[in-house]
C-alpha positions in Angstrom: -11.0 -8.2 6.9 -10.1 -4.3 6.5 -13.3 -2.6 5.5 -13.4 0.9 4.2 -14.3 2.6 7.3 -11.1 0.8 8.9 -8.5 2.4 6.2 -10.3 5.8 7.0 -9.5 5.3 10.8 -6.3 4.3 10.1 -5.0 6.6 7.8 -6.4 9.4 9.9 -4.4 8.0 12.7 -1.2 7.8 11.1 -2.2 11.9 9.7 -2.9 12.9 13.3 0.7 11.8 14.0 2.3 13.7 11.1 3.3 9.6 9.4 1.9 10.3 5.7 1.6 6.7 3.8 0.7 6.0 0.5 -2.2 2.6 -0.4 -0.6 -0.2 -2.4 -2.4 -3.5 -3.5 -5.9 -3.5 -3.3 -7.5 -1.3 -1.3 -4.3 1.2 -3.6 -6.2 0.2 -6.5 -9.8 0.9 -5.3 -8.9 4.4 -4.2 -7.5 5.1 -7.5 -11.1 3.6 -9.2 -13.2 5.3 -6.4 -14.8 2.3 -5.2 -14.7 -1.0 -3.9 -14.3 -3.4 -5.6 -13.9 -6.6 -3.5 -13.2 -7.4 -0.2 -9.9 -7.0 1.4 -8.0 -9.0 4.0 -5.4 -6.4 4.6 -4.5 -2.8 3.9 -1.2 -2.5 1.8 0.4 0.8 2.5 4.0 2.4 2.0 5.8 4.6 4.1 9.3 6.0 5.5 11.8 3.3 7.3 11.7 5.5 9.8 8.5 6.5 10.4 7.9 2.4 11.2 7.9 2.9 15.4 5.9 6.0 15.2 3.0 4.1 12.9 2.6 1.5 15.5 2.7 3.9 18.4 -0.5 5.7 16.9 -2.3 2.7 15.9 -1.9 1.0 19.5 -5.1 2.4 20.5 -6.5 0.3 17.7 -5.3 -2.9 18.9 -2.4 -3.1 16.8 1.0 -4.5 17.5 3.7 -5.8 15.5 2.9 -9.4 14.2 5.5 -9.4 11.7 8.8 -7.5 11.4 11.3 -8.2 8.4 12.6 -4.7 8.1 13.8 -3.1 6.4 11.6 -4.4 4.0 8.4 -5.1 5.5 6.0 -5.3 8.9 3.0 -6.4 9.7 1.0 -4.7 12.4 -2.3 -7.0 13.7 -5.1 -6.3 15.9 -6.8 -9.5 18.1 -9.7 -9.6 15.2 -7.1 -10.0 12.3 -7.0 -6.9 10.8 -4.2 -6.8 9.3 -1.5 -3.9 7.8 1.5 -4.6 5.7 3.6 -1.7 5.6 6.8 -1.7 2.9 9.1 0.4 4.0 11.2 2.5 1.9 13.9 5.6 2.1 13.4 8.8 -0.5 16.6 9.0 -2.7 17.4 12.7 -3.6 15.4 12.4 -6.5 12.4 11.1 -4.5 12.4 7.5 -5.1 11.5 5.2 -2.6 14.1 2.6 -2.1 12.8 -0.7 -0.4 15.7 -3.0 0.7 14.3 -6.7 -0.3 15.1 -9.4 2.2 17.9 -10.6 0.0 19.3 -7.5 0.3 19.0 -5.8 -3.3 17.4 -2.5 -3.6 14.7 -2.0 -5.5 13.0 1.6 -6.7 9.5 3.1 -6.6 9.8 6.1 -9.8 8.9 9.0 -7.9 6.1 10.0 -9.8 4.5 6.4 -8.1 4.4 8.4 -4.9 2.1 11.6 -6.8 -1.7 9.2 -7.0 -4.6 9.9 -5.1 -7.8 8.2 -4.9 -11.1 7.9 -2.3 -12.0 5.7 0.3 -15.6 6.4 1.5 -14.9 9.5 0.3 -12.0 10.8 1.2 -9.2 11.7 -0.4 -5.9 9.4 0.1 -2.3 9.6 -1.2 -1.5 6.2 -3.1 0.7 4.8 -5.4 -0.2 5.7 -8.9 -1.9 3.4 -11.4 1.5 2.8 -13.4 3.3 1.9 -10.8 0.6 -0.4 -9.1 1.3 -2.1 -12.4 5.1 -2.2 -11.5 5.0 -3.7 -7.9 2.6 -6.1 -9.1 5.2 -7.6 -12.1 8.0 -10.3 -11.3 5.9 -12.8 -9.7 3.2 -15.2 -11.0 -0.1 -13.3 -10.4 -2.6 -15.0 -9.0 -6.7 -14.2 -10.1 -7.0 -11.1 -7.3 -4.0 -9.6 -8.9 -5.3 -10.0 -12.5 -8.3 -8.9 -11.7 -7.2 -5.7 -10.2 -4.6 -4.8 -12.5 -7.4 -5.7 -15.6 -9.1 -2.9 -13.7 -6.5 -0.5 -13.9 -5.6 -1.0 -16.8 -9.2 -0.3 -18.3 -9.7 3.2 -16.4 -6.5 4.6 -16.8 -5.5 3.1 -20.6 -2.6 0.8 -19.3 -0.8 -1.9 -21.2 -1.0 -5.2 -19.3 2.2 -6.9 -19.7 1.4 -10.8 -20.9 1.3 -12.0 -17.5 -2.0 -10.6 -16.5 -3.4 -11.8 -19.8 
């Protein structure tokens, strides 16, 4: 489990060493409500293809080390006690979209106004993802409860149409 206190350290860690990162899934949408909301077995983040090797570099003092890697889409980083990461990597178009190359090979585009949220983890302030486009990375696939929850959530505080899936 990733506990609030953990996503502090860790984003702190990656700001130290100049990798900025934005929160996605869950722990993304409890920064944008300003609380915790549930527990979390991972911390969903985005950031820079490139800027993948420098994020594990300055969380190996954490105990993390590449579990996963599928990039340029995704990696996992993992510590001994399970705490996990899962970073989606993306490269900024000149308009400042993020592309993330799927693992078929297709493109596909966070709006650039997705990368302009911020919310609070134990109090401090975070860049994330912003509440529209949580909605967007969480469409395309059968939602399971978590999801519906969270997005139900969203949807509430910031005055969001749930499309009929999360019904």
């Amino acid at each position: 489990m990733i506990d609030a206190n953990d996503v502090v350290e860790i984003v702190a860690r990656l700001d130290a060493a100049g990798i900025p990162i934005w929160l996605d899934g869950g722990w993304g949408v409890d920064a944008l409500l300003h609380e915790q909301t549930r527990p979390h077995d991972d911390l969903d983040v985005v950031m820079t293809l490139g800027d993948g090797d420098g994020a594990a570099a300055a969380l190996t003092d954490l105990g993390f080390t590449v579990h996963e890697d599928e990039r340029p889409t995704r990696f996992v980083l993992r510590d001994p006690t399970d705490r996990r990461i899962d970073v989606h990597t993306v490269t900024f178009d000149p308009e400042g979209g993020g592309i993330q190359v799927l693992q078929d090979g297709t493109p596909w585009r966070y709006p650039p106004e997705g990368f302009s949220g911020t919310g609070l983890i134990a109090g401090r302030a975070m860049r994330c993802l912003t509440p529209g486009v949580q909605l967007l990375c969480h469409q395309g696939y059968d939602p399971d409860e978590t999801d519906r929850a969270d997005m139900t959530r969203l949807a509430e505080r910031f005055g969001l149409t749930l499309p009929p899936q999360f019904a």
